[in-house]
C-alpha positions as CSV (number, residue, x, y, z in Angstrom):
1,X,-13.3,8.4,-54.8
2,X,-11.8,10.1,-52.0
3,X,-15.1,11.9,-51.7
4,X,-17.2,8.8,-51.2
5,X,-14.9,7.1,-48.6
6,X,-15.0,10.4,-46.9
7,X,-18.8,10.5,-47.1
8,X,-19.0,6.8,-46.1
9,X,-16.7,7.4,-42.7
10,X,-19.4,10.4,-42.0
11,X,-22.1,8.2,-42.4
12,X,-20.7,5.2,-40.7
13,X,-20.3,7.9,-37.6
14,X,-23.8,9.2,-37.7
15,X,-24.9,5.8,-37.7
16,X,-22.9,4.4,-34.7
17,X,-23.5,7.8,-32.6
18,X,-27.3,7.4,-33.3
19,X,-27.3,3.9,-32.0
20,X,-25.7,5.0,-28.8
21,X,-27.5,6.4,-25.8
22,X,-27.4,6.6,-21.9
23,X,-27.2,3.5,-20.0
24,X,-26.0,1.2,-23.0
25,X,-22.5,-0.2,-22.4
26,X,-19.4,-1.4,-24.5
27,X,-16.3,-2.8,-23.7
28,X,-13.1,-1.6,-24.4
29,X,-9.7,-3.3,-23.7
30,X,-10.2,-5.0,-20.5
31,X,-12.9,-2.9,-19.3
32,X,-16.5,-2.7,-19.9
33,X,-18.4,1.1,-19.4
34,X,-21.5,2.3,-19.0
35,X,-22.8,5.7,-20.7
36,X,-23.6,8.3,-19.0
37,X,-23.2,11.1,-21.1
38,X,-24.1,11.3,-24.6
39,X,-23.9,15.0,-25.9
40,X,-22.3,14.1,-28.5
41,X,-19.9,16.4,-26.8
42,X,-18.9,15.9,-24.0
43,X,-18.9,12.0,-24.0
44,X,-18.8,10.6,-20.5
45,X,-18.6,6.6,-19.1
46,X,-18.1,5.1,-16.2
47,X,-16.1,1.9,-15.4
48,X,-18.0,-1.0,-14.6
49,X,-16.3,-3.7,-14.6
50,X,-13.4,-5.6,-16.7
51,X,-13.3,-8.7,-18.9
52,X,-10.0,-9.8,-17.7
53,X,-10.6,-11.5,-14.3
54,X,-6.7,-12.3,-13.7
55,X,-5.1,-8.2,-13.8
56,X,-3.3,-7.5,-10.8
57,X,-2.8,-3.7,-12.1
58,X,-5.6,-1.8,-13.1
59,X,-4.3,1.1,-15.4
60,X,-7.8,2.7,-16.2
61,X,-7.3,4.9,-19.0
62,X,-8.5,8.4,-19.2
63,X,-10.3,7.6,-22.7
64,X,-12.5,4.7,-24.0
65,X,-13.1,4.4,-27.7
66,X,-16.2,2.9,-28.7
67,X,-15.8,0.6,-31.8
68,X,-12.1,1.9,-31.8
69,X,-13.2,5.5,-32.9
70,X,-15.9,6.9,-31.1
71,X,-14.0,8.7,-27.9
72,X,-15.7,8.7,-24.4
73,X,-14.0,10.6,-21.4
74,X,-13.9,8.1,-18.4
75,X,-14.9,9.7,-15.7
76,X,-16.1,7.0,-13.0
77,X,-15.4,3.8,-11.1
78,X,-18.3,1.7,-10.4
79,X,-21.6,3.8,-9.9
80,X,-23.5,5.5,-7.1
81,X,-27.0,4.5,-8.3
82,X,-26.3,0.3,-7.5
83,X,-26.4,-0.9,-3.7
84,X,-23.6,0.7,-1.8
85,X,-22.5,-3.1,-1.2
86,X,-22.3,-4.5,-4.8
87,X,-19.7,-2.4,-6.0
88,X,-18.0,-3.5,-9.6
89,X,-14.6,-5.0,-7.9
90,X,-16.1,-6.5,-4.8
91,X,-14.6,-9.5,-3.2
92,X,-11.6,-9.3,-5.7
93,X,-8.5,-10.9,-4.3
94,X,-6.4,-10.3,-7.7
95,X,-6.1,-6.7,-7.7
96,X,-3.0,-5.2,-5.9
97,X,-2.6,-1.9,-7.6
98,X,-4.9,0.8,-9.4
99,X,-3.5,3.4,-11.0
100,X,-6.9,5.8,-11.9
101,X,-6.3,8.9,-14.5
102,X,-7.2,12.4,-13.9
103,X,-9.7,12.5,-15.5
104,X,-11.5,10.0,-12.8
105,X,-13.0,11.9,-10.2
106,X,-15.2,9.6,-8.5
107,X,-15.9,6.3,-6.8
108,X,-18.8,4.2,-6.6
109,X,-20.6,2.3,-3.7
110,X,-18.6,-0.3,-3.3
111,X,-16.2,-0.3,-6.0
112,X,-13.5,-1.9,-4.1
113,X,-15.0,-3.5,-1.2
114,X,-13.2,-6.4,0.8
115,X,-10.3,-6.0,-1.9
116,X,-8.1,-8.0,0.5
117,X,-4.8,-7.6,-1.7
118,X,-5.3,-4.5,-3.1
119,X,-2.0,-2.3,-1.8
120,X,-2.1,1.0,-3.8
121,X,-4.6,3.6,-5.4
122,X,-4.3,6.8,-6.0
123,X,-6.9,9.0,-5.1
124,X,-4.9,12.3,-6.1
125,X,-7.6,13.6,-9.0
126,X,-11.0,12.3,-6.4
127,X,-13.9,14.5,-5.1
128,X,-15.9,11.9,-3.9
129,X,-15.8,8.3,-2.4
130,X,-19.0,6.1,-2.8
131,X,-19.8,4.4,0.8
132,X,-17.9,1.2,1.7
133,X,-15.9,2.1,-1.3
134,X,-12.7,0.9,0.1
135,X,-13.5,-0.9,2.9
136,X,-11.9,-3.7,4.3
137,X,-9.1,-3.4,2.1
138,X,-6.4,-4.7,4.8
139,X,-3.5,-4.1,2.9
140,X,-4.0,-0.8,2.2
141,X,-1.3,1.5,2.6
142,X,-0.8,4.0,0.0
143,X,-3.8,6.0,-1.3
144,X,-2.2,8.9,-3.4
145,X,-2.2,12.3,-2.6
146,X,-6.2,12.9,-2.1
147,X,-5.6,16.9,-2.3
148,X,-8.8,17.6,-3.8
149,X,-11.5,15.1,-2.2
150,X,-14.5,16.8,-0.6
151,X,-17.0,14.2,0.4
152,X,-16.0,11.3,2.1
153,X,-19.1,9.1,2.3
154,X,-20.2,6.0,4.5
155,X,-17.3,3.4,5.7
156,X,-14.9,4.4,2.8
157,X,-12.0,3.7,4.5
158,X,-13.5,0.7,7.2
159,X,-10.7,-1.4,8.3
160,X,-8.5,0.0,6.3
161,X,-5.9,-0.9,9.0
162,X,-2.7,-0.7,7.0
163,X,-3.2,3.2,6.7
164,X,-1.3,5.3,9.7
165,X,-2.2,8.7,8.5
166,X,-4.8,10.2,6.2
167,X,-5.0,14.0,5.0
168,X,-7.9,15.7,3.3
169,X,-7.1,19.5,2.8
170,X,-10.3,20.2,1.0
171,X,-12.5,17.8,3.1
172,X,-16.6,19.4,3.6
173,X,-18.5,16.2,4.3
174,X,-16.9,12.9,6.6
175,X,-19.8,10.2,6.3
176,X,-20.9,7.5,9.3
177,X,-18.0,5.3,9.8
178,X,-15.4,6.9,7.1
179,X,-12.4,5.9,8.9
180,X,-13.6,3.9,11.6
181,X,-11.3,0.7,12.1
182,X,-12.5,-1.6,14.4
183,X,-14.9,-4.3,15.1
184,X,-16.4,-4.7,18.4
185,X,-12.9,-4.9,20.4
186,X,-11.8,-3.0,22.5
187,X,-8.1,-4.7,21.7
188,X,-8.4,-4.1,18.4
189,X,-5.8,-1.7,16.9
190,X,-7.5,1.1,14.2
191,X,-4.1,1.8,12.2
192,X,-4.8,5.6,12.6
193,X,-2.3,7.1,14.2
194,X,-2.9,11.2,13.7
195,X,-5.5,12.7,12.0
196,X,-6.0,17.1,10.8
197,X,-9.6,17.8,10.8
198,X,-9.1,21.2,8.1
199,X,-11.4,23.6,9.4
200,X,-13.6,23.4,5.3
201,X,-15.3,20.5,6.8
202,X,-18.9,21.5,8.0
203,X,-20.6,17.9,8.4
204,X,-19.2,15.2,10.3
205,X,-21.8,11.7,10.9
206,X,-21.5,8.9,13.2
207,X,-18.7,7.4,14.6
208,X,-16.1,9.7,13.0
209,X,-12.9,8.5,15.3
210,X,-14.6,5.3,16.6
211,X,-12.0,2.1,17.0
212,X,-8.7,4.4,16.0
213,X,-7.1,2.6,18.7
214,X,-3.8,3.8,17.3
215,X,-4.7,7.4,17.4
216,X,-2.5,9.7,19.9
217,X,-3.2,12.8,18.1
218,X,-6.0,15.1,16.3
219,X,-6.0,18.8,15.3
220,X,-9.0,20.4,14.9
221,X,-9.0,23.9,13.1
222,X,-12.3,25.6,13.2
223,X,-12.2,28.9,14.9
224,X,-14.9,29.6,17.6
225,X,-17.5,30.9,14.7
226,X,-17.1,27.5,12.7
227,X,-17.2,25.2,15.5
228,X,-20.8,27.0,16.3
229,X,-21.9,25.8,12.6
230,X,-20.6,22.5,12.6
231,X,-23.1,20.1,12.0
232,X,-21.9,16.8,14.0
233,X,-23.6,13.4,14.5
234,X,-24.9,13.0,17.9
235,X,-23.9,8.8,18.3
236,X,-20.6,7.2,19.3
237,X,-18.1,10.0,18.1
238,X,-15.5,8.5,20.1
239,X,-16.7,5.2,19.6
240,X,-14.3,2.4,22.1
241,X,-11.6,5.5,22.3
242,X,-10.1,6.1,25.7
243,X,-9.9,9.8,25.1
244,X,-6.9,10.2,27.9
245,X,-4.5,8.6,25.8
246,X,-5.7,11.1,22.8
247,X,-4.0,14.7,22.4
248,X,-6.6,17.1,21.2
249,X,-4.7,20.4,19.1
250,X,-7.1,23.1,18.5
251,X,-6.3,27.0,17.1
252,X,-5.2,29.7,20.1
253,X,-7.2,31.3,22.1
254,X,-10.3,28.2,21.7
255,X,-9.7,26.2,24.5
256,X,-12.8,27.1,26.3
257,X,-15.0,26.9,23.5
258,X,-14.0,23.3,22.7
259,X,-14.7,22.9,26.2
260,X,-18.2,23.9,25.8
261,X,-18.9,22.2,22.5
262,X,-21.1,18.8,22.5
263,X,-19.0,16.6,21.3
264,X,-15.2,18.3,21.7
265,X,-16.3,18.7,25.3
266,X,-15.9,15.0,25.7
267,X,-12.2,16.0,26.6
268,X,-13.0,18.1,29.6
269,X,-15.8,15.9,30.8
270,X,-13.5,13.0,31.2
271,X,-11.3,14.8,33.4
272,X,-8.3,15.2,30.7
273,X,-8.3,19.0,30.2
274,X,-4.4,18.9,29.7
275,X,-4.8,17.3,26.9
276,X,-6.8,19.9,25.1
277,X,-3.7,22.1,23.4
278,X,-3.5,25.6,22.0
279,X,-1.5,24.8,18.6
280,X,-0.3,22.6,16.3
281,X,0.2,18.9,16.6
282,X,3.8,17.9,15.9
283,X,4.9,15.5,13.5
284,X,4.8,11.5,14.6
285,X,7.6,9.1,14.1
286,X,6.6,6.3,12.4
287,X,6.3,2.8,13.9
288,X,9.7,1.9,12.1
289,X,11.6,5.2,14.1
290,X,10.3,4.1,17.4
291,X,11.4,0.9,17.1
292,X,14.8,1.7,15.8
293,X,15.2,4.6,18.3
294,X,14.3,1.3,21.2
295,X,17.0,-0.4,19.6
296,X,14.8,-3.0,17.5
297,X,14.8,-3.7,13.6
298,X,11.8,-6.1,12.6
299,X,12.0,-8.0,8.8
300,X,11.2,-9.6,6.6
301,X,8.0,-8.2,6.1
302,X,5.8,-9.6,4.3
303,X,6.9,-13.0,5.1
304,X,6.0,-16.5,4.5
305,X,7.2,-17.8,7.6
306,X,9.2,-16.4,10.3
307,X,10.3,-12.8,11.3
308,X,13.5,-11.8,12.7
309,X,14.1,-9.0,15.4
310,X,17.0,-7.9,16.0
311,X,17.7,-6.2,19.0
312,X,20.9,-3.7,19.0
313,X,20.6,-3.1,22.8
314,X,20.3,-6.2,24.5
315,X,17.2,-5.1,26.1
316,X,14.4,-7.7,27.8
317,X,11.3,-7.6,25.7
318,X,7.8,-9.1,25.5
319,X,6.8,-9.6,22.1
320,X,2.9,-10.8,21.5
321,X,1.4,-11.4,18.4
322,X,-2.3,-10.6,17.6
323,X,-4.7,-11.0,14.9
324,X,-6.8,-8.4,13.8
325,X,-9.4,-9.1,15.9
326,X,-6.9,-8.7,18.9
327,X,-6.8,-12.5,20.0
328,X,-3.5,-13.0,21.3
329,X,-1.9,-15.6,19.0
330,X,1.9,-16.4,21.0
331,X,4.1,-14.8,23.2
332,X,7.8,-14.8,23.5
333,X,10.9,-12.8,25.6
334,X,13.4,-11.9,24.2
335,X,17.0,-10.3,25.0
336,X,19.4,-12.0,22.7
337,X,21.0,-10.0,19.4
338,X,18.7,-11.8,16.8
339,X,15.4,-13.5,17.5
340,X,12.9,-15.5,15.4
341,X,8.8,-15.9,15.9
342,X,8.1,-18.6,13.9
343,X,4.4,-17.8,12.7
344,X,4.1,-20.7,9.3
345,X,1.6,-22.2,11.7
346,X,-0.7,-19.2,11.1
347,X,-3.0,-18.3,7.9
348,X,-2.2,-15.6,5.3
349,X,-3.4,-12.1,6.4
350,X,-1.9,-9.2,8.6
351,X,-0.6,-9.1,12.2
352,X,0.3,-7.3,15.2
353,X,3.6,-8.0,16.6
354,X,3.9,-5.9,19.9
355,X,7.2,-5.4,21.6
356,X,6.9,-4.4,24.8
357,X,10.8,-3.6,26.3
358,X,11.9,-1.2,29.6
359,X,12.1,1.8,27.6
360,X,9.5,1.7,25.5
361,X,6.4,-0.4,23.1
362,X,5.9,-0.3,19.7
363,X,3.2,-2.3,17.2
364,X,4.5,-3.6,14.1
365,X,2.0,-5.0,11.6
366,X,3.5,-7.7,9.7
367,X,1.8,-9.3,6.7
368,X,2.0,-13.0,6.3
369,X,1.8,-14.8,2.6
């Protein structure tokens, strides 16, 4: 008896994994996946979609089962061979979190595209970002540790303008757009404060720091040899930048050959050579430092309806509030211990709340709900 159920499981399996093939799909959980490897071994899907339209968390597991036995090793999100616009998640305003497993190491086209409340993903285990991947994903301020990512393809992080900081240590490829943060404003803020170029990269498209209109800093770390082999696209590098305000760090003794490079050159040729220096950039305070070190504390944040700033010194200050397309919204001075801006008159999304005193400015992007 034992023999027959044991020959009956065999056959059942030999069955199902003759039925199945590349390109057929199955859904498991909440998720539905796509075949793309069918060995038998190893067994390899990618995420397409889910059949549970109200999750706020996406915990993707590392393994799908097919029927509840058949073990596929997910591997994907979304897929490179659609249109780099119709990614699987696009347009989602549900999803605030995504927790992806090690296993994951790409992204598709897409995948996550105009995401609006999407907050956190970690991108720790990622080689590679499908274009416009992540883009317009406001809210985004927490990525992961992206340690191991090499290609960063088209727009993958467009108007992401929650993010301050981003760091790729084993970045080769930075695709047209991949951080760029701003629309056709030149009073539009880019979130991007500071950003370490490691000296692995060897392709960089268009518009690699175009609309950071945060940015202060960038280190560069290609030594005169690999800043002769970078391959760099020739069109709006430093797209709406006013590179004075920018401080250029690149490795000792290369001043002069970033001077004589194409693009890097750009430094000298607007007259701001003293801000081309030999070394490393030094750690930024963060928006919430600089105002506390003005004397101003900013909460809550989000908010539904008003924000409160206190201010410890007593200082005059000029606070304006923008939206992120840098229309000026209100203003209001302000010197007293506590203030309110009242903003309940405004729709849900992000702003910019700049406070302008006698010793100092500071943005602080506040989210309204």
């Amino acid at each position: 008896m034992k023999k027959t159920l044991q020959l009956l499981v065999a056959l059942l399996v030999t069955a199902t994994m003759n039925a199945q093939a590349v390109g057929d799909t199955f859904v498991a959980g909440d998720y539905e996946y796509l075949i793309t490897s069918y060995d038998p071994n190893p067994n390899e899907v990618t995420l397409i979609g889910t059949t549970n339209a109200a999750l706020t968390v996406l915990n993707i597991p590392s393994q799908a089962l097919y029927s509840g036995y058949l073990p596929f090793i997910v591997t994907e999100i979304g897929t490179n061979a659609s249109d780099k616009n119709e990614g699987i998640f696009k347009d989602n305003t549900t999803i605030e979190t995504v927790t992806l497993p090690s296993t994951v190491t790409k992204i598709g086209h897409g995948a996550f595209l105009n995401c609006s409340n999407l907050q956190s993903i970690n991108l720790d285990d990622i080689l590679e970002t499908g274009q416009n991947s992540l883009a317009n994903c406001s809210l985004l301020d927490d990525i992961g540790t992206p340690d191991k990512l090499t290609r960063l393809e088209d727009y993958t992080f467009n108007n992401c303008v929650n993010l301050t900081t981003l760091e790729f240590p084993d970045l080769q490829h930075i695709g047209v757009g991949a951080i760029y943060n701003s629309a056709h404003s030149t009073s539009k803020p880019g979130g991007i404060r500071e950003f370490d170029v490691p000296n692995s990269v060897t392709e960089i498209e268009n518009i690699f720091l175009g609309g950071l209109w945060d940015l202060v800093q960038v280190q560069v770390n290609w030594d005169a040899t690999q800043l002769g082999n970078l391959t760099m696209g020739p069109n709006n590098f430093f797209r709406f930048l006013d590179l004075s305000n920018i401080k250029l760090y690149v490795p000792a003794g290369t001043k002069e050959d970033y001077k004589a490079h194409a693009m890097w050159g750009l430094f000298f040729n607007e007259g701001v050579y003293d801000n081309i220096i030999e070394g490393e950039m030094p750690e930024l305070l963060s928006t919430k430092e600089v105002a506390l070190e003005l004397g101003f504390n900013m909460y809550p944040n989000p908010t539904r309806d008003v924000v409160v700033i206190k201010n410890k010194q007593l200082r005059n200050a000029a606070v304006t509030v923008y939206d992120l397309n840098g229309r000026a919204l209100l203003n209001k001075t302000i010197s007293a211990a506590e203030s309110q801006i009242n903003i309940s008159n405004l729709s849900n999304g992000i702003y910019l709340f700049k406070v302008k005193a006698d010793n100092g400015e500071f943005t602080q992007r506040i989210v309204k709900q």
